[in-house]
C-alpha positions in Angstrom: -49.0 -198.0 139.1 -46.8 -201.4 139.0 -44.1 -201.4 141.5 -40.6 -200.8 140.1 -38.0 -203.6 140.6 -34.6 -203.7 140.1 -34.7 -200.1 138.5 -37.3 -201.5 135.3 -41.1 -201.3 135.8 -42.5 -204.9 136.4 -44.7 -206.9 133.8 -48.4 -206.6 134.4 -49.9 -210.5 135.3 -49.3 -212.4 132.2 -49.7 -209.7 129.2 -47.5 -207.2 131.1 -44.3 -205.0 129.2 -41.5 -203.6 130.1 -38.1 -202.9 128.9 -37.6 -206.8 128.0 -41.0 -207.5 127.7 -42.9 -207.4 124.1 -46.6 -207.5 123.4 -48.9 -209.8 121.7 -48.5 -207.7 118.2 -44.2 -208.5 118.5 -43.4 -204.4 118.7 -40.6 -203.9 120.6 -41.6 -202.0 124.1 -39.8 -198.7 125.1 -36.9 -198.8 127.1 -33.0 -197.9 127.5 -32.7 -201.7 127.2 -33.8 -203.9 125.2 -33.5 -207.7 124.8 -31.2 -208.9 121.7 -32.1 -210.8 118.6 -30.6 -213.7 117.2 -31.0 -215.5 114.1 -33.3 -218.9 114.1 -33.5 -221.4 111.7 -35.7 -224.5 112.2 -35.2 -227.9 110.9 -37.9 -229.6 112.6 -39.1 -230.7 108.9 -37.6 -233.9 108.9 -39.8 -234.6 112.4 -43.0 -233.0 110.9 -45.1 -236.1 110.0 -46.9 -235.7 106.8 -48.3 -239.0 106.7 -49.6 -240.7 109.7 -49.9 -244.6 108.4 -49.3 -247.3 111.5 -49.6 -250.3 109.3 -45.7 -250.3 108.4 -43.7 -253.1 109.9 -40.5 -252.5 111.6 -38.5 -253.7 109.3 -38.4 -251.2 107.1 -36.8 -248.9 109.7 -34.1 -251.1 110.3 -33.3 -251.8 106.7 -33.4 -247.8 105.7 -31.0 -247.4 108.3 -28.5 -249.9 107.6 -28.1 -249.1 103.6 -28.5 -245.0 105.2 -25.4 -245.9 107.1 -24.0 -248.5 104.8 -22.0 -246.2 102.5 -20.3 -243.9 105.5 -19.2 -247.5 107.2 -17.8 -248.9 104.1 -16.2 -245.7 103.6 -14.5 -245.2 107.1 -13.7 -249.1 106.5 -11.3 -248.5 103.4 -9.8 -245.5 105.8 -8.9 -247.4 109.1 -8.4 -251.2 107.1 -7.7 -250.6 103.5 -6.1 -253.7 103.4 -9.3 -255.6 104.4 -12.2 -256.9 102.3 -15.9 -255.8 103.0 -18.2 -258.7 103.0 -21.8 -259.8 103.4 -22.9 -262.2 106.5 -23.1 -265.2 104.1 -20.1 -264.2 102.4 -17.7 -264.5 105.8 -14.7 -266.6 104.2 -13.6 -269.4 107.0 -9.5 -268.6 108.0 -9.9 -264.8 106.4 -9.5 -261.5 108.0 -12.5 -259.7 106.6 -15.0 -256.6 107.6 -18.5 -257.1 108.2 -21.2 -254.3 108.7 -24.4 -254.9 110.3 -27.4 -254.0 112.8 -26.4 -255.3 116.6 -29.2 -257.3 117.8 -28.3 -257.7 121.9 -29.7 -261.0 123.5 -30.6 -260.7 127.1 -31.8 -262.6 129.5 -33.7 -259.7 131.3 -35.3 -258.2 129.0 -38.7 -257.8 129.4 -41.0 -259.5 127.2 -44.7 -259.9 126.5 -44.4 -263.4 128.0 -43.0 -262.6 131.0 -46.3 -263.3 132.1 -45.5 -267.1 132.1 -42.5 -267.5 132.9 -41.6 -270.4 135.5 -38.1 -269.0 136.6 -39.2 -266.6 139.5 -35.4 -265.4 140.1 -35.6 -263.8 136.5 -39.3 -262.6 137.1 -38.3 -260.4 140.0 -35.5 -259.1 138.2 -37.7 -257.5 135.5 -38.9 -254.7 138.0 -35.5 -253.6 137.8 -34.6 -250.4 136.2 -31.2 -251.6 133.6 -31.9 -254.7 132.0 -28.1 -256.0 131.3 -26.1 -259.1 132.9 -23.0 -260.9 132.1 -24.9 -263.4 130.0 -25.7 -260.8 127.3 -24.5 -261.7 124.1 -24.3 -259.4 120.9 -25.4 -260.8 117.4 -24.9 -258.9 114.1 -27.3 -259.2 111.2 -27.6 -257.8 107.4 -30.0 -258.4 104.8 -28.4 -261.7 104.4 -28.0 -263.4 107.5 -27.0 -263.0 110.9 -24.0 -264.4 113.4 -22.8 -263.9 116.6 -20.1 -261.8 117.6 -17.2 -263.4 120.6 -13.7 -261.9 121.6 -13.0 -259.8 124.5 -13.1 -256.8 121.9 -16.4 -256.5 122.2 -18.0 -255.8 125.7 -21.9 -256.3 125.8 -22.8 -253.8 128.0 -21.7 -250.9 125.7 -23.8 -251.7 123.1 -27.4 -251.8 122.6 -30.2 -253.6 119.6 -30.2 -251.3 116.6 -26.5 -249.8 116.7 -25.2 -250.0 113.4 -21.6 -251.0 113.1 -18.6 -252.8 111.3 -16.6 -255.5 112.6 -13.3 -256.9 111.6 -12.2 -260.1 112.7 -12.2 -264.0 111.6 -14.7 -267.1 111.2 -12.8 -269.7 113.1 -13.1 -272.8 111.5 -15.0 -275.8 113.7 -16.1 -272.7 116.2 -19.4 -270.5 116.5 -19.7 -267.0 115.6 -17.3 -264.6 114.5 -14.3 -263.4 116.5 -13.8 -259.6 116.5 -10.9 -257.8 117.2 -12.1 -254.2 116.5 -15.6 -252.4 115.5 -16.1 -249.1 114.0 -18.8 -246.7 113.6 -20.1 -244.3 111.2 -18.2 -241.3 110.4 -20.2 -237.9 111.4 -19.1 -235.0 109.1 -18.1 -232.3 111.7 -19.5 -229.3 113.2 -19.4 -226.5 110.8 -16.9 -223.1 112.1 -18.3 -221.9 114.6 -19.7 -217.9 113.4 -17.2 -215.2 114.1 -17.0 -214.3 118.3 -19.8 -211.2 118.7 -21.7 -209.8 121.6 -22.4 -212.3 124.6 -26.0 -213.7 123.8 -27.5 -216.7 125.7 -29.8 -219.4 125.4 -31.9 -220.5 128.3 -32.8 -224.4 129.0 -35.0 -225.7 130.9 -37.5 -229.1 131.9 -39.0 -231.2 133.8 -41.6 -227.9 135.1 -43.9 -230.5 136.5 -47.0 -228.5 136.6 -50.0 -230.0 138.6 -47.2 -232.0 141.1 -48.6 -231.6 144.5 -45.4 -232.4 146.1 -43.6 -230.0 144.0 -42.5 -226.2 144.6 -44.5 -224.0 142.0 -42.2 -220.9 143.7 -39.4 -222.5 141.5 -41.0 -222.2 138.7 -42.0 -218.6 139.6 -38.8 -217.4 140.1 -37.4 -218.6 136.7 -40.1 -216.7 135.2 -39.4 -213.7 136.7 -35.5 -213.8 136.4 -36.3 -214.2 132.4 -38.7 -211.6 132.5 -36.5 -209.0 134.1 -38.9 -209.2 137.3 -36.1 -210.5 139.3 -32.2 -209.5 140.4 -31.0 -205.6 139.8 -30.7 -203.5 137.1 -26.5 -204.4 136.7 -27.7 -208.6 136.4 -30.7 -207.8 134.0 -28.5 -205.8 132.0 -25.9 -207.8 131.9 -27.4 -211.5 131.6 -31.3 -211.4 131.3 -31.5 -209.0 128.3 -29.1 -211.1 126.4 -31.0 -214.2 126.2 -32.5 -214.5 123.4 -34.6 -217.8 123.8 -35.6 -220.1 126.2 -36.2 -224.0 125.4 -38.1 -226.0 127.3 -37.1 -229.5 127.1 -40.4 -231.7 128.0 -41.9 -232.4 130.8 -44.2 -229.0 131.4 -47.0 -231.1 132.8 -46.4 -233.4 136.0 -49.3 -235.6 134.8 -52.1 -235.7 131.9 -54.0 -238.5 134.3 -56.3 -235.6 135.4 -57.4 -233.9 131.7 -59.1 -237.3 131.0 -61.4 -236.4 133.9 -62.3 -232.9 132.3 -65.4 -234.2 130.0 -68.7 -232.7 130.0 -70.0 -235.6 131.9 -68.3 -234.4 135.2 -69.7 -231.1 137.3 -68.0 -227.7 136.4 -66.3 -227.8 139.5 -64.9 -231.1 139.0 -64.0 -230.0 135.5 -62.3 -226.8 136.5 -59.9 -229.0 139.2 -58.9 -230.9 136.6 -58.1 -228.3 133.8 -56.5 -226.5 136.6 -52.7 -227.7 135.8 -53.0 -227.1 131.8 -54.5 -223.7 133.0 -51.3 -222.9 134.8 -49.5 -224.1 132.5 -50.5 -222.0 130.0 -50.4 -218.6 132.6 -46.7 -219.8 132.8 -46.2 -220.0 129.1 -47.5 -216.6 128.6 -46.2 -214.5 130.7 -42.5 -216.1 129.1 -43.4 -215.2 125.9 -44.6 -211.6 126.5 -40.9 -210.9 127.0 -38.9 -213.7 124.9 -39.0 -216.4 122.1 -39.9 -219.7 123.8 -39.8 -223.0 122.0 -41.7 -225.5 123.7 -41.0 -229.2 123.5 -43.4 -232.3 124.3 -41.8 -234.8 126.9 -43.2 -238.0 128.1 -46.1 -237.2 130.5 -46.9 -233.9 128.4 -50.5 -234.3 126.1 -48.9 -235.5 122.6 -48.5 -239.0 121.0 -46.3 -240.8 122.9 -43.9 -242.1 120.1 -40.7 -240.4 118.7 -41.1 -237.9 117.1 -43.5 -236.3 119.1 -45.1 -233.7 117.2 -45.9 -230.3 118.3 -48.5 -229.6 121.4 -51.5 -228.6 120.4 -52.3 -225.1 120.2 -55.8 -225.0 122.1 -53.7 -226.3 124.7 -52.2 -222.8 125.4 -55.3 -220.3 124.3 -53.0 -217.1 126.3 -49.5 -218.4 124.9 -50.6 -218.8 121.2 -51.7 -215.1 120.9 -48.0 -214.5 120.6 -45.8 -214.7 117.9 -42.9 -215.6 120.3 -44.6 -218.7 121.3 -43.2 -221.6 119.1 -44.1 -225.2 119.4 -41.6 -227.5 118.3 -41.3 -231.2 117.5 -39.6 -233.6 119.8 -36.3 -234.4 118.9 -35.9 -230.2 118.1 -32.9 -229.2 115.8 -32.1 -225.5 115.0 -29.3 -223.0 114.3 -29.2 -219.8 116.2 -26.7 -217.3 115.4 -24.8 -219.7 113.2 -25.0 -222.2 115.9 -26.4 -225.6 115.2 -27.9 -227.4 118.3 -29.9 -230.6 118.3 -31.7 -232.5 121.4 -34.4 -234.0 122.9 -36.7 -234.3 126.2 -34.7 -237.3 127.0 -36.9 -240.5 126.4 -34.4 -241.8 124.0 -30.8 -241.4 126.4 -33.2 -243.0 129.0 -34.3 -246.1 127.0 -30.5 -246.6 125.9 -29.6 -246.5 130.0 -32.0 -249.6 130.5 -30.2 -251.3 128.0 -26.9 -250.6 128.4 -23.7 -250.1 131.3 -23.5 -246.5 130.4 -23.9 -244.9 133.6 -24.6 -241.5 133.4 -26.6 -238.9 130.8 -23.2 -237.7 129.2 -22.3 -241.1 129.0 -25.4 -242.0 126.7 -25.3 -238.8 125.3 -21.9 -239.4 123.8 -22.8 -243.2 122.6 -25.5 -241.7 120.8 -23.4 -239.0 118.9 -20.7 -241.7 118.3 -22.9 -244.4 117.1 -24.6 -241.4 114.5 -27.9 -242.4 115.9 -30.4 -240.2 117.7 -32.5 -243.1 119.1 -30.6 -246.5 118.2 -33.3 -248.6 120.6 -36.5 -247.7 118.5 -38.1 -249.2 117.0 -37.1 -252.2 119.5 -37.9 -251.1 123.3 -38.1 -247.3 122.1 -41.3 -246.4 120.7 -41.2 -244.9 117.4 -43.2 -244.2 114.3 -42.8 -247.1 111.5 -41.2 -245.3 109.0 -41.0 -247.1 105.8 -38.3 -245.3 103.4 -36.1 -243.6 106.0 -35.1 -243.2 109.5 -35.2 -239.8 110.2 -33.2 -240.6 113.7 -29.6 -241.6 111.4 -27.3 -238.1 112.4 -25.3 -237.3 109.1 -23.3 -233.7 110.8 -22.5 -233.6 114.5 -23.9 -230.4 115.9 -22.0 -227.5 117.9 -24.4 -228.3 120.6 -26.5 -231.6 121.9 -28.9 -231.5 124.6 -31.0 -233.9 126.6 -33.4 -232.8 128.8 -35.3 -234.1 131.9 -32.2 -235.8 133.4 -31.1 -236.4 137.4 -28.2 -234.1 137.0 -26.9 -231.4 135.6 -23.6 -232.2 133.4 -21.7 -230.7 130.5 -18.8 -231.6 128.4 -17.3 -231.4 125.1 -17.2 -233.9 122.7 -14.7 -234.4 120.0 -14.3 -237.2 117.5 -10.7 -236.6 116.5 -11.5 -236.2 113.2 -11.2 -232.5 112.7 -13.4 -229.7 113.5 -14.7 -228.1 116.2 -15.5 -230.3 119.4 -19.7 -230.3 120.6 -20.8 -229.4 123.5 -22.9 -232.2 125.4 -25.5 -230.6 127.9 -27.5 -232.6 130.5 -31.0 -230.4 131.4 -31.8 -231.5 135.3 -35.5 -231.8 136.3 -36.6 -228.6 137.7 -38.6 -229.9 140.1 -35.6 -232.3 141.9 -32.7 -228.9 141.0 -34.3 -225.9 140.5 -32.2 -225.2 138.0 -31.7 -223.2 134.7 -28.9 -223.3 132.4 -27.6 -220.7 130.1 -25.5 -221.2 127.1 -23.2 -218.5 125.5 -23.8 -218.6 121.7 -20.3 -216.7 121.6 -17.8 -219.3 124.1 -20.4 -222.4 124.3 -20.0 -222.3 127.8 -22.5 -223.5 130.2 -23.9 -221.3 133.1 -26.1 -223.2 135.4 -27.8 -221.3 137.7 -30.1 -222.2 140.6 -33.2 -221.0 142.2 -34.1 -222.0 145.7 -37.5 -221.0 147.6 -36.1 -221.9 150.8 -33.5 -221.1 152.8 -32.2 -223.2 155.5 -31.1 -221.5 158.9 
C-alpha cells in the first residue's frame, strides 16, 4: 500500500495516480479533487518546417522582412510625421527633412569573424573571448533594396541597437557631410493584446528550464522536488488544494539535458556497459517526463544543448527520445519559439538563445531589458540570420511579431524577473517573464491565467544551519 502524504495517496514510480494524477488512457482518476482544465490552442504551425531546403541565401530573410514590416512603418510614419515624406535610400533629397525605413546593419569592431584567425592587432584578438561584443566605435548603417548610408546624431545610440532591426529614421542629408543625421527613429506598430477573457477561477501555469539532466555538479533533489510539488506528492492537503490542483500545465522552457556530448558515445560499437552510462541522462530524463505527465499536460521545449537542430526554430524532440513520456496523451512536444492561448490567454516565448545573442550584441543589460527590445522592435530574433542561427527562409520570416501577446517568456536566464510591458498605444499591457536556470535557482514560476501575476517559488535540498 503507497504511503499517504499530505492527506492524498502518493503516485506509484512513474505511471502512478492519484487524485491529480491521470493514466496513460487520459481518464480522469477518482478523487474529491481533481486538477482543472483549461483551453489550449497551439500555433506552433508557423514554426513547423514543411520544407527543409539549406540552399537559400540570406538574403531573402532580410528582404521578406523588410517589405513584411514595410507597410506598418510607413503607416506609423504618416501618424507620428504626417508632414514628412517617405523616401528610398537613393532618393534622400540633400537640405530635406525626409523619412527613411530600412534594415540596421551595426559595424563593430569586435565582432567576431571567420578571419579573426589572422588578424595582426592582438589587443582586438583578446577581446574576442569576451562575452558582449560592443564599443564606442560602433557605428549603425541603414540599408534598403536600394542602397545603404550611415546613420550620425546623438539620437541614435549604438549600443541599443543591433544588425537586422527594422526601423524608420527622420532626419537630413547634410550637404558636403557623410551619412545621414537622425533626429528620431521609430519602430513598427504591434496591434495590441486582445481583452483579456472575463476574471474566472484561479488557474495556473507552471514554467520551468534549464533541468540540466546528466550535470554531475548539479542537484537532481531539485528537480525531484518540483516533480513532486506538481504531482501532489509534496506540501499538505490545504497547498495542494489550493495551488497544485489548479495548474493546469507546465512548460518547460529548454535546456532538459545538461549535455548531448555523451549520446554520441551510445553506438553499438561501444560495450553495453559503456552504452548504458551514456544513455543514462536521456534515461532520466525521460523517468522525469513521465511521471509529470501522469498527472498534468507538459509541453516540452528544445533549448540549446537539448538533441534537436540547433537553428531557430527548433523543431519538436524526437519522440523515441522519451519511449515512457510519449505513451501519454498529456505529453506534448512543441517547437522552439512556442506560441499558444490558454484560456483566452495568448503567450509567446522561447528557451532563450535569441535574448542571449541580442545581449552579445548590444548594451541591454539584463533579460527584461532584451526582452522588451524584442517586443518593441516587433521581432522575435532580430540577429538571425546574422550571428543567430536560423533557417534560410526564402518567402517569409516567420520571426516578424504582427500582435503583442498577454504574456512573453524567455527561458534559461541568470535571474528570475517580471514586468509588464505597455506600448502606450492602447490595450492591455504584457507581461514579460524571465525563467531562471533551475540548476543555478531552484526555481519554479507560476502564472495566474486570471491576474497574470507571477509566483516564483523556490525549492532548496539543503538547509543551512
Amino acid at each position: 500500500m503507497p504511503a499517504a502524504v499530505g492527506g492524498l495517496e502518493s503516485a506509484q514510480p512513474l505511471r502512478g495516480v492519484t487524485e491529480l494524477t491521470i493514466p496513460p488512457d487520459g481518464t480522469a482518476a477518482p478523487g474529491p479533487e481533481t486538477r482543472l482544465a483549461a483551453e489550449y490552442i497551439s500555433h506552433d504551425d508557423q514554426w513547423q518546417l514543411q520544407e527543409k531546403d539549406h540552399t537559400n541565401q540570406y538574403a531573402h530573410i532580410y528582404f521578406a522582412r523588410l517589405q513584411r514590416m514595410r507597410p506598418r512603418l510607413v503607416k506609423r510614419c504618416r501618424q507620428d510625421w504626417p508632414q514628412l515624406k517617405v523616401v528610398s535610400i537613393l532618393a534622400v533629397p540633400e537640405g530635406a527633412e525626409v523619412v527613411v525605413i530600412g534594415t540596421v546593419y551595426k559595424d563593430m569592431k569586435l565582432k567576431p569573424s571567420i578571419l579573426d584567425e589572422y588578424v595582426k592587432d592582438r589587443a582586438v584578438g583578446q577581446l574576442l573571448g569576451h562575452t558582449r561584443f560592443t564599443s564606442p566605435e560602433d557605428t549603425i548603417i541603414l540599408e534598403d533594396e536600394s542602397a545603404r548610408m550611415p546613420l550620425t546624431g546623438d539620437a541614435l545610440t549604438p549600443g541599443s541597437f543591433v544588425t537586422g532591426v527594422v526601423m524608420a529614421v527622420r532626419g537630413t542629408a547634410v550637404p558636403g557631410a557623410e551619412g545621414f543625421h537622425v533626429q528620431s527613429c521609430c519602430f513598427a506598430v504591434l496591434d495590441p493584446p486582445k481583452a483579456m477573457p472575463k476574471p474566472g477561477d484561479d488557474k495556473y501555469v507552471a514554467f520551468v528550464s534549464g533541468l540540466g539532466v546528466g550535470d554531475e555538479g548539479g542537484d537532481p533533489l531539485r528537480l525531484a522536488l518540483i516533480v513532486d510539488y506538481l504531482t501532489a506528492q509534496l506540501g499538505s492537503a490545504a497547498e495542494q488544494s489550493s495551488i497544485a490542483s489548479k495548474v493546469v500545465r507546465l512548460i518547460i522552457a529548454g535546456g532538459l539535458m545538461h549535455s548531448t556530448d555523451s549520446l554520441s558515445q551510445a553506438t553499438t560499437h561501444v560495450k553495453p556497459r559503456q552504452q548504458a552510462a551514456a544513455l543514462a541522462p536521456l534515461r532520466e530524463t525521460d523517468m522525469c517526463l513521465t511521471e509529470l505527465a501522469g498527472a498534468m499536460h507538459i509541453d516540452v521545449m528544445a533549448g540549446a544543448a537539448d538533441p534537436s537542430n540547433h537553428s531557430l526554430p527548433q523543431q519538436p524532440l524526437h519522440r523515441c527520445l522519451f519511449p515512457g513520456a510519449s505513451a501519454y496523451p498529456t505529453f506534448h512536444r512543441v517547437t522552439n519559439p512556442h506560441e499558444f492561448t490558454i484560456d483566452g490567454v495568448h503567450m509567446l516565448g522561447t528557451s532563450g538563445q535569441n535574448v542571449d545573442d541580442v545581449a552579445k550584441y548590444s548594451s541591454h543589460e539584463d533579460g527584461l531589458q532584451l526582452l522588451g527590445a524584442c517586443l518593441e522592435w516587433a521581432h522575435l530574433a532580430p540577429t538571425g540570420p546574422d550571428t543567430l542561427t536560423v533557417y534560410p527562409f526564402k518567402n517569409s520570416d516567420p520571426f516578424v511579431l504582427n500582435q503583442a501577446p498577454h504574456v512573453m517568456f524567455v527561458g534559461n536566464q541568470a535571474k528570475f524577473q517580471t514586468s509588464l510591458f505597455g506600448s502606450g498605444r492602447g490595450g492591455p499591457p504584457t507581461r514579460l517573464v524571465c525563467i531562471p536556470n533551475l540548476k543555478s535557482s531552484g526555481m519554479l514560476i507560476l502564472l495566474n491565467l486570471r491576474t497574470l501575476d507571477v509566483h516564483p517559488i523556490q525549492f532548496e535540498s539543503q538547509m543551512e544551519l
